[in-house]
Backbone as CSV, one residue per row, in Angstrom:
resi,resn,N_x,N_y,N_z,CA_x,CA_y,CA_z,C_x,C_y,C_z
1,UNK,27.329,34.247,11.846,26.142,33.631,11.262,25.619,32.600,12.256
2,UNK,24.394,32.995,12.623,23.827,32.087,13.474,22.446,31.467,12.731
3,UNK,21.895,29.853,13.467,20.895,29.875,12.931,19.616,29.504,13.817
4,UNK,18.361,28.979,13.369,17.286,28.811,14.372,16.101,27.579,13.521
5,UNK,16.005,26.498,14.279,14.999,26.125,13.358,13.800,26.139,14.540
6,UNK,12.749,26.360,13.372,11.310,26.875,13.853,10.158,25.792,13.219
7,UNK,9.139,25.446,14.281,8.278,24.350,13.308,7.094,25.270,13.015
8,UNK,7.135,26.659,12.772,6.059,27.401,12.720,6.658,28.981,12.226
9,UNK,5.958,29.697,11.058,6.133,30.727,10.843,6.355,31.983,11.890
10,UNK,7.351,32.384,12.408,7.719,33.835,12.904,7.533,35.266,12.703
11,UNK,6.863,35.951,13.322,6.803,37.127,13.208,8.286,37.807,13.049
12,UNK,8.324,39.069,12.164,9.432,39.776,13.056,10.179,39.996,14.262
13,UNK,8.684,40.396,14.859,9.101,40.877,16.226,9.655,39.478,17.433
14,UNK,8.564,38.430,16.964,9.436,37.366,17.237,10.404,36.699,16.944
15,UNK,11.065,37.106,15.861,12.065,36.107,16.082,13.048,37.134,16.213
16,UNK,13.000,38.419,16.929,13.979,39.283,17.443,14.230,38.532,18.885
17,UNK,13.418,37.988,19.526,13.256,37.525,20.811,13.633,36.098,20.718
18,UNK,13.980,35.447,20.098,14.796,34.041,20.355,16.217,34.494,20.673
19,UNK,16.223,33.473,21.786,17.533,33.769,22.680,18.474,32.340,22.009
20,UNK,17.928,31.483,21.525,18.210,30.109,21.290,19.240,29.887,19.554
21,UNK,19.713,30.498,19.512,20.385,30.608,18.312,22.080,29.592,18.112
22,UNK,22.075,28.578,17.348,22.832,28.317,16.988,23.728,28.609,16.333
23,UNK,25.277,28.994,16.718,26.243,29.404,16.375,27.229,28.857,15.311
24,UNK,26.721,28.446,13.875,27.975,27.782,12.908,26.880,28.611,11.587
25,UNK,28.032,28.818,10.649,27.738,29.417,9.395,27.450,28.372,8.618
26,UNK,28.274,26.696,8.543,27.787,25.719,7.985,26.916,25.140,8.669
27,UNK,25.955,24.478,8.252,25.176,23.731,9.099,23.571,23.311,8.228
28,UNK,23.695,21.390,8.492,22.822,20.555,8.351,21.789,20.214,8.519
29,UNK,20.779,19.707,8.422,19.341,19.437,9.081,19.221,18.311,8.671
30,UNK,19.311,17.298,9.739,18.510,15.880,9.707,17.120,15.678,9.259
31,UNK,16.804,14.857,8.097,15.699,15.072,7.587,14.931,13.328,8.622
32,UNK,13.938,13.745,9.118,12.892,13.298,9.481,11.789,13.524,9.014
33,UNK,11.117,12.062,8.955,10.164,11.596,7.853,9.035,12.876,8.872
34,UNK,8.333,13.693,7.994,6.666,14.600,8.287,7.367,15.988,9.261
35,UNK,8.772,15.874,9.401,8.776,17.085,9.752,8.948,18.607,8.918
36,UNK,8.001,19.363,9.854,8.059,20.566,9.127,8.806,22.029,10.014
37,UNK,9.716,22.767,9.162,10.659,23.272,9.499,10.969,24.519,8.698
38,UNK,11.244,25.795,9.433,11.363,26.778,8.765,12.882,27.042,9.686
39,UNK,13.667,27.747,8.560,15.215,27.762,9.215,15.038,29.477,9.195
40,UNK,15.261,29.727,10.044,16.166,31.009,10.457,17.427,31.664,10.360
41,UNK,18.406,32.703,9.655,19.597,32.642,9.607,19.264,33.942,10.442
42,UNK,20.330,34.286,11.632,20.624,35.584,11.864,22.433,36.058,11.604
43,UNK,21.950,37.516,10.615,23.727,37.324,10.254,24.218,38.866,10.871
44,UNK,25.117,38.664,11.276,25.659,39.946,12.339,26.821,40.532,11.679
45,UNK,27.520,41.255,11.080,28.755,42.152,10.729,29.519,42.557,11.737
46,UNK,30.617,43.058,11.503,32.103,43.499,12.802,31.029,45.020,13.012
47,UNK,30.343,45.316,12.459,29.745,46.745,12.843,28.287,46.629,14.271
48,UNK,27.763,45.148,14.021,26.829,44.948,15.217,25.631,45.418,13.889
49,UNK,25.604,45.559,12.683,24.417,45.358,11.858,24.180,44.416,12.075
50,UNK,22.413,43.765,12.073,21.962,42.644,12.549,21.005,42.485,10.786
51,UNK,20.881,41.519,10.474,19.974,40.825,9.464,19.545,39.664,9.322
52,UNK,17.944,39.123,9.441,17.754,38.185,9.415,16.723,37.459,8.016
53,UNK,17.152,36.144,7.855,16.340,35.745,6.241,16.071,34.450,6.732
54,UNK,15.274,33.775,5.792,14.714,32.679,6.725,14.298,31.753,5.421
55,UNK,14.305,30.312,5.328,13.376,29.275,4.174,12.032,29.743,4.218
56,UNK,11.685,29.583,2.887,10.232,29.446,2.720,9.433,27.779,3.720
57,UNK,10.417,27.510,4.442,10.179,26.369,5.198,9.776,25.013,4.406
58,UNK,10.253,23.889,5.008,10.284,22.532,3.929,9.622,21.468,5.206
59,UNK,9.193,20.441,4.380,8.406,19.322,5.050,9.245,18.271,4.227
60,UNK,10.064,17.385,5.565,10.707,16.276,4.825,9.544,15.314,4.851
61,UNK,9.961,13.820,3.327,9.262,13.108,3.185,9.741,12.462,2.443
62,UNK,10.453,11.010,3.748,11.241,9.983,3.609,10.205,8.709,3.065
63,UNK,9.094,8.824,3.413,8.941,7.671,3.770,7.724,7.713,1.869
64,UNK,7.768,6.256,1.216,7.309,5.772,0.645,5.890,5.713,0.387
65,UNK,5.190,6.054,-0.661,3.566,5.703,-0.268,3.267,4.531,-0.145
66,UNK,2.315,4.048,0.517,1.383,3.481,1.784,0.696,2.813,0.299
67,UNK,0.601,0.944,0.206,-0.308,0.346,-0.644,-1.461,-0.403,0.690
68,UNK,-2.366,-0.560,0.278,-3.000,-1.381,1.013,-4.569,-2.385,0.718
69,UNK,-4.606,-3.354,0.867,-5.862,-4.059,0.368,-5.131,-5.244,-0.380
70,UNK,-3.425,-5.505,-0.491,-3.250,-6.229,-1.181,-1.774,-6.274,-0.295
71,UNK,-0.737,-7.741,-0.745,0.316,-7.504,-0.482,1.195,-7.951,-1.415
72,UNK,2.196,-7.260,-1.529,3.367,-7.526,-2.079,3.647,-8.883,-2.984
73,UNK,3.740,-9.433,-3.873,3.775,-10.678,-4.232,2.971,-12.232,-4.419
74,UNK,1.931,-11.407,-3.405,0.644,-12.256,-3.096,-0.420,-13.062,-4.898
75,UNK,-0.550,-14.012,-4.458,-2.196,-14.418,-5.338,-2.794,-14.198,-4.791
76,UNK,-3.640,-13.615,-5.628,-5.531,-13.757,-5.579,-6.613,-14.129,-6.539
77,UNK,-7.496,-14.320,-6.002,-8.465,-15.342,-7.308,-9.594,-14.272,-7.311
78,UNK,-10.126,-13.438,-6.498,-11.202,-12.722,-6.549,-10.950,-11.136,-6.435
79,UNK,-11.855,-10.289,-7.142,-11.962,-9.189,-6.566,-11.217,-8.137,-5.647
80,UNK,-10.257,-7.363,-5.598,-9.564,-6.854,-4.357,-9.577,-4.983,-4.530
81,UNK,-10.038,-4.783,-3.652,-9.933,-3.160,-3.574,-8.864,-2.486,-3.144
82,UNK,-7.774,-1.948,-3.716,-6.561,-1.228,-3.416,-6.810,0.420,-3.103
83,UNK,-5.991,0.934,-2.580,-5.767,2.079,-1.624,-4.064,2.081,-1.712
84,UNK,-3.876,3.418,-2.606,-2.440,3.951,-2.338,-2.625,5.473,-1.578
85,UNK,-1.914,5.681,-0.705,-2.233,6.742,0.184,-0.590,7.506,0.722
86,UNK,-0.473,8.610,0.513,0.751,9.501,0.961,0.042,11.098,0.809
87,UNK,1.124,11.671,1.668,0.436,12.860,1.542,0.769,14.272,0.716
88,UNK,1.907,13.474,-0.162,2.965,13.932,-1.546,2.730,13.222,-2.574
89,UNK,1.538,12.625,-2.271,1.335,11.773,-3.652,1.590,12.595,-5.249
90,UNK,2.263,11.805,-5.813,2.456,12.381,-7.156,1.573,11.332,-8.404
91,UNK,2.165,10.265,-8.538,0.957,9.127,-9.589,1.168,8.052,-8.855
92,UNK,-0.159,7.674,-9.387,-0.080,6.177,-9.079,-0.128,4.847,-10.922
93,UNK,0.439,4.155,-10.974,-0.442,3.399,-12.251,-0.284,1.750,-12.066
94,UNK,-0.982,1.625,-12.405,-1.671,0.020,-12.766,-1.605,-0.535,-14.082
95,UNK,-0.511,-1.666,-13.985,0.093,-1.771,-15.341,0.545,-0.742,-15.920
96,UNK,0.672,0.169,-16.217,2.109,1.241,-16.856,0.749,2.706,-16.890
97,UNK,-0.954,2.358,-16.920,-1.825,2.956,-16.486,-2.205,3.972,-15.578
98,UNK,-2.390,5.358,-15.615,-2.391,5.651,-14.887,-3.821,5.934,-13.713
99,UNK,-4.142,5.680,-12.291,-5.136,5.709,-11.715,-5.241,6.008,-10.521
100,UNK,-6.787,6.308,-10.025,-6.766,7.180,-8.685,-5.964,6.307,-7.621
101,UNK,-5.920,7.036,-6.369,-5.330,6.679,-5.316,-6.238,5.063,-4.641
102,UNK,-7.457,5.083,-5.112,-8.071,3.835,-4.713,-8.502,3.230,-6.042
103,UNK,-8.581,2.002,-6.374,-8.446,1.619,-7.517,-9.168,-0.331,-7.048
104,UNK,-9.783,-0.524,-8.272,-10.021,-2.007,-7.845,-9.277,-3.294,-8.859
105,UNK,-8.974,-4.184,-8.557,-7.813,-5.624,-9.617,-9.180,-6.681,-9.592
106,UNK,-9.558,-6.340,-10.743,-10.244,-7.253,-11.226,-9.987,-9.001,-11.048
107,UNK,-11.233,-9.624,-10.406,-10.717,-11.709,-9.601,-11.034,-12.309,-10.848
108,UNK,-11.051,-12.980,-10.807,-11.122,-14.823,-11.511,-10.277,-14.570,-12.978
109,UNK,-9.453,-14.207,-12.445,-8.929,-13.957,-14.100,-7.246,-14.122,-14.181
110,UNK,-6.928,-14.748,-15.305,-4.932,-14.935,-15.043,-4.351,-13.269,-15.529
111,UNK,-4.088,-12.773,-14.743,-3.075,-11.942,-14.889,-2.206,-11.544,-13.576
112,UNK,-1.552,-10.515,-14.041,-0.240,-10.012,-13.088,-0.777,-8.275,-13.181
113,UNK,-0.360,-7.977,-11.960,-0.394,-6.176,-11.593,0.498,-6.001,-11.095
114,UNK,0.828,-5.267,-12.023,1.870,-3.783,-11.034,1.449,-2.622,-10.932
115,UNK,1.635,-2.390,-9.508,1.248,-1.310,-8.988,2.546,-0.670,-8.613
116,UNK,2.325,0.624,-8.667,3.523,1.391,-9.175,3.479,2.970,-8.592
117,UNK,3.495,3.783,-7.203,2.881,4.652,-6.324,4.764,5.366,-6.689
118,UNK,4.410,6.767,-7.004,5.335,7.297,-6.627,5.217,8.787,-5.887
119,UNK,5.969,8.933,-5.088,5.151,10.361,-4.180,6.154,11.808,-4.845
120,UNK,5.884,12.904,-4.578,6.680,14.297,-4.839,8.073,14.653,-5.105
121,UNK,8.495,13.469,-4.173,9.587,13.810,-3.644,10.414,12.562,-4.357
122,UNK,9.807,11.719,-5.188,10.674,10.542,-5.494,10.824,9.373,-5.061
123,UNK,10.205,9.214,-3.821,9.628,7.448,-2.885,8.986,6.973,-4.097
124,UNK,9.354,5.798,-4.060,8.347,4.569,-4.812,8.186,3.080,-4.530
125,UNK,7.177,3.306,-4.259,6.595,2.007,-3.934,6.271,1.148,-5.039
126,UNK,6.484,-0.026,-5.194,6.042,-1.278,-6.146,5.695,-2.486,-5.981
127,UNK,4.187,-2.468,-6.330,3.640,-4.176,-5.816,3.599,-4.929,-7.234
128,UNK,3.689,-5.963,-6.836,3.493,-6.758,-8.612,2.351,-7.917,-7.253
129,UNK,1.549,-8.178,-8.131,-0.065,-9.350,-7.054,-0.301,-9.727,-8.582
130,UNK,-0.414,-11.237,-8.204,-0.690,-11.982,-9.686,-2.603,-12.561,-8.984
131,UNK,-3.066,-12.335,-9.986,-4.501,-12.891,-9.778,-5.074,-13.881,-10.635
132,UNK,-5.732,-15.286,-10.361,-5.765,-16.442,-10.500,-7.263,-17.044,-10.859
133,UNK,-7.599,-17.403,-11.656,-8.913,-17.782,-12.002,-9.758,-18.522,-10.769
134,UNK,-10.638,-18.477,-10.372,-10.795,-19.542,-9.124,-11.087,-21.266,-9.897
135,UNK,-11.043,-21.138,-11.102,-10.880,-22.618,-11.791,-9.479,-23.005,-11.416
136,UNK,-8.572,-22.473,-10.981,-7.335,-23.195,-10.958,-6.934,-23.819,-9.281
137,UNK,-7.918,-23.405,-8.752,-8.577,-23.921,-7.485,-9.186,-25.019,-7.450
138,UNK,-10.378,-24.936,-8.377,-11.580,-25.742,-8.235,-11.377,-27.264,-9.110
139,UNK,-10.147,-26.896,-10.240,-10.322,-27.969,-11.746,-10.116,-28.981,-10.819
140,UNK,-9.288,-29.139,-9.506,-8.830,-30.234,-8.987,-10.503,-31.286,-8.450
141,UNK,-11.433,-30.874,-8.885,-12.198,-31.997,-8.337,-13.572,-31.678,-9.407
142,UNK,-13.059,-30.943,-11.014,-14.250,-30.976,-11.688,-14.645,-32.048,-12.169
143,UNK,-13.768,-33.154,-12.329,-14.715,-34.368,-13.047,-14.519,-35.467,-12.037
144,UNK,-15.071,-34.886,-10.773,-15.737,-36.165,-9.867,-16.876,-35.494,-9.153
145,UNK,-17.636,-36.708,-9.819,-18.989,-36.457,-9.377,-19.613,-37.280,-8.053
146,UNK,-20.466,-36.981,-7.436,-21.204,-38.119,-6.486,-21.073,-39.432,-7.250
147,UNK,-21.454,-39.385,-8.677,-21.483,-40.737,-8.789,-20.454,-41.455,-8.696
148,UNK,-18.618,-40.785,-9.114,-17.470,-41.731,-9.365,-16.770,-41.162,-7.999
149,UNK,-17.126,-40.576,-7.477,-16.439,-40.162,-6.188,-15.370,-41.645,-5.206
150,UNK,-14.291,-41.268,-5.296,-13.789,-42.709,-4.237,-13.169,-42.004,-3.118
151,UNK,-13.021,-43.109,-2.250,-12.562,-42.714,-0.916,-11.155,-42.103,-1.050
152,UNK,-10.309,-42.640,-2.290,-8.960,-41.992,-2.480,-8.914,-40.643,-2.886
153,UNK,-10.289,-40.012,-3.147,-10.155,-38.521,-3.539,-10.701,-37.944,-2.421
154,UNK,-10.581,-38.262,-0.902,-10.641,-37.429,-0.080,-9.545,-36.310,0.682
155,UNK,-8.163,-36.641,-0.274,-7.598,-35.795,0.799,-7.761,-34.315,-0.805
156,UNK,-8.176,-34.804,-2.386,-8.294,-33.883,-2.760,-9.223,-32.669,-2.778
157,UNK,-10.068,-33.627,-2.630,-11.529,-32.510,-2.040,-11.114,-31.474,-0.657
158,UNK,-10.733,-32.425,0.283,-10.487,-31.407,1.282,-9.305,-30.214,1.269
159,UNK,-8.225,-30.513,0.253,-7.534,-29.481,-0.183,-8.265,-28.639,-0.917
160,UNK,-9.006,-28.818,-1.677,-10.048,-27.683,-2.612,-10.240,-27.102,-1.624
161,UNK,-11.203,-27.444,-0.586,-11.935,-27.048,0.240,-11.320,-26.221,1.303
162,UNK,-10.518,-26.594,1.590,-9.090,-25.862,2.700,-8.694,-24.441,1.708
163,UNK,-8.351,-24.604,0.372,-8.163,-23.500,-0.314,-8.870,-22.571,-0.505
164,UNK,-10.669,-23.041,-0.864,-11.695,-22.149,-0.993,-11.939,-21.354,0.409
165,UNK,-11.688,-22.273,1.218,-12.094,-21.300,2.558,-11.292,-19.956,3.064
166,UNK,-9.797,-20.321,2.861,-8.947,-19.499,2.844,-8.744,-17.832,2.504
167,UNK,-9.952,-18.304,1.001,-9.926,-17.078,0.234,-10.486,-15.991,1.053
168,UNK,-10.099,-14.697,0.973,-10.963,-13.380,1.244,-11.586,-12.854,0.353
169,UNK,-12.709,-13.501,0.387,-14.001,-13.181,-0.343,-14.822,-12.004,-0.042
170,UNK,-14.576,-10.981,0.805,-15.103,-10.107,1.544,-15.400,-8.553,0.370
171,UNK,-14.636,-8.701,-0.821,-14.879,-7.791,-1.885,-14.988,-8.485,-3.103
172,UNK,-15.430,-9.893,-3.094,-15.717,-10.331,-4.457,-16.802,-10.186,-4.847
173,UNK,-16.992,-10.162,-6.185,-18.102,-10.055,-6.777,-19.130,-10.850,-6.708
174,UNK,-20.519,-11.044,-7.095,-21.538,-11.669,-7.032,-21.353,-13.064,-7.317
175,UNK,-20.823,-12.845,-9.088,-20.279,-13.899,-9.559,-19.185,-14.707,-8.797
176,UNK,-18.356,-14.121,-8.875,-16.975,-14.600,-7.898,-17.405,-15.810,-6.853
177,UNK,-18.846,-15.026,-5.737,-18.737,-15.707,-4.699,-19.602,-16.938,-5.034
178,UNK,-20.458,-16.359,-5.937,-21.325,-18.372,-6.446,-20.157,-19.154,-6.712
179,UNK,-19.354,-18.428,-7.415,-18.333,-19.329,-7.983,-17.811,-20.663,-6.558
180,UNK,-17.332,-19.385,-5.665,-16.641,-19.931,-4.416,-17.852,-20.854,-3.767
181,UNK,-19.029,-20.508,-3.430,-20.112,-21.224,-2.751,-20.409,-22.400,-3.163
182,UNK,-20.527,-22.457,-4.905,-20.811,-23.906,-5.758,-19.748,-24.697,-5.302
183,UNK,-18.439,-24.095,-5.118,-17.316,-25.330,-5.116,-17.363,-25.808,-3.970
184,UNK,-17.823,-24.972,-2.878,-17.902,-25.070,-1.345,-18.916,-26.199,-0.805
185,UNK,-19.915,-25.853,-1.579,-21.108,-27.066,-1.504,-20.913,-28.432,-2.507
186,UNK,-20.112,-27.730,-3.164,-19.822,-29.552,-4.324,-18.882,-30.357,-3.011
187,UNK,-18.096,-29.877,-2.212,-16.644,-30.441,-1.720,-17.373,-31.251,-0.689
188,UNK,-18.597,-30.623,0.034,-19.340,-30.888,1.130,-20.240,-31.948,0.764
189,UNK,-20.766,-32.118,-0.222,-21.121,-33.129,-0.861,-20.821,-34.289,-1.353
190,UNK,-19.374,-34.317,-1.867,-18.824,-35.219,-2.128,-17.936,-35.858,-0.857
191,UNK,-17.744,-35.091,0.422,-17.214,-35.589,0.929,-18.412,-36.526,2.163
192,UNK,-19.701,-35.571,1.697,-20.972,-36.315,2.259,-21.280,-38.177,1.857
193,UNK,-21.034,-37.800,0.175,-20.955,-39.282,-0.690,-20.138,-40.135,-0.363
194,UNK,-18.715,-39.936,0.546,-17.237,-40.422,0.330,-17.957,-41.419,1.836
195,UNK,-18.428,-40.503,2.866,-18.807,-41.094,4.171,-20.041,-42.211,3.971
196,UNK,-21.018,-41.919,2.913,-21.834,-42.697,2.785,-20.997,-44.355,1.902
């Protein structure tokens, strides 16, 4: 019993012509992540009868589906567009939900997501991203106004402000980003008042 691995379907007549045949009746295949592989057996008798049978050929697939637009454990306060991507994809769900491979997590709002990708073969991927009102950003400087503004609330403003900037606002919503802009121009203002 010999065998042959092939990354491509064989003719008959070709695979009479492989000279390359491995010699053990037991025998393993290292699974590497996207490879595709058709095995060959050639089996020979004390008579010199020759017979050959072969896999319907297999594609290993080690590797986990692919999240992206978000990470792992992360906050966010706005808007975020997710992308689960494999090429064995089996489901994906959102909160115990099930949904397409691109999917959007609703901003300014307190909750938690799990995202939950599992592919064909049994990989699973799992994000849990908690998302955050942008008030829990901003409350830190809602009741100072130009008028009560003091010089001791400058290092809080500029933390607002250090935080708002931070954000990736690049898929928030309309709303979302007034949200972010009002606080952006209140911080700039008050820290305009703080200098005056």
């Amino acid at each position: 019993v010999m065998y042959f691995k092939s990354d491509k379907a064989l003719s008959e007549t070709e695979i009479r012509t492989v000279t390359d045949w491995t010699d053990k009746s037991d025998f393993s295949i290292e699974a590497k992540d996207a490879d595709r592989v058709i095995v060959y057996v050639r089996i020979e008798d004390n008579a010199g009868n020759i017979a050959y049978i072969s896999s319907d050929g297999m594609t290993f697939d080690t590797t986990a589906p692919a999240v992206t637009g978000v990470e792992n454990g992360r906050t966010y306060y706005v808007t975020k567009k997710v992308t689960v991507d494999d090429g064995n994809l089996e489901s994906v769900t959102l909160n115990g939900d099930p949904v397409e491979g691109e999917f959007t997590l609703a901003g300014d709002t307190d909750m938690t997501y799990v995202i939950r990708a599992v592919d064909k073969v049994g990989n699973v991927t799992e994000y849990t991203v908690h998302m955050k009102p942008i008030s829990s950003v901003t409350d830190a400087i809602r009741d100072i106004t130009a008028d009560n503004v003091k010089s001791d609330d400058a290092g809080t403003i500029s933390s607002v402000e250090r935080q708002i900037l931070e954000i990736d606002s690049s898929e928030a919503t309309d709303d979302e980003q007034k949200k972010l802009n009002d606080a952006a121009e209140k911080c700039e203002a008050l820290k305009d008042r703080i200098a005056e």
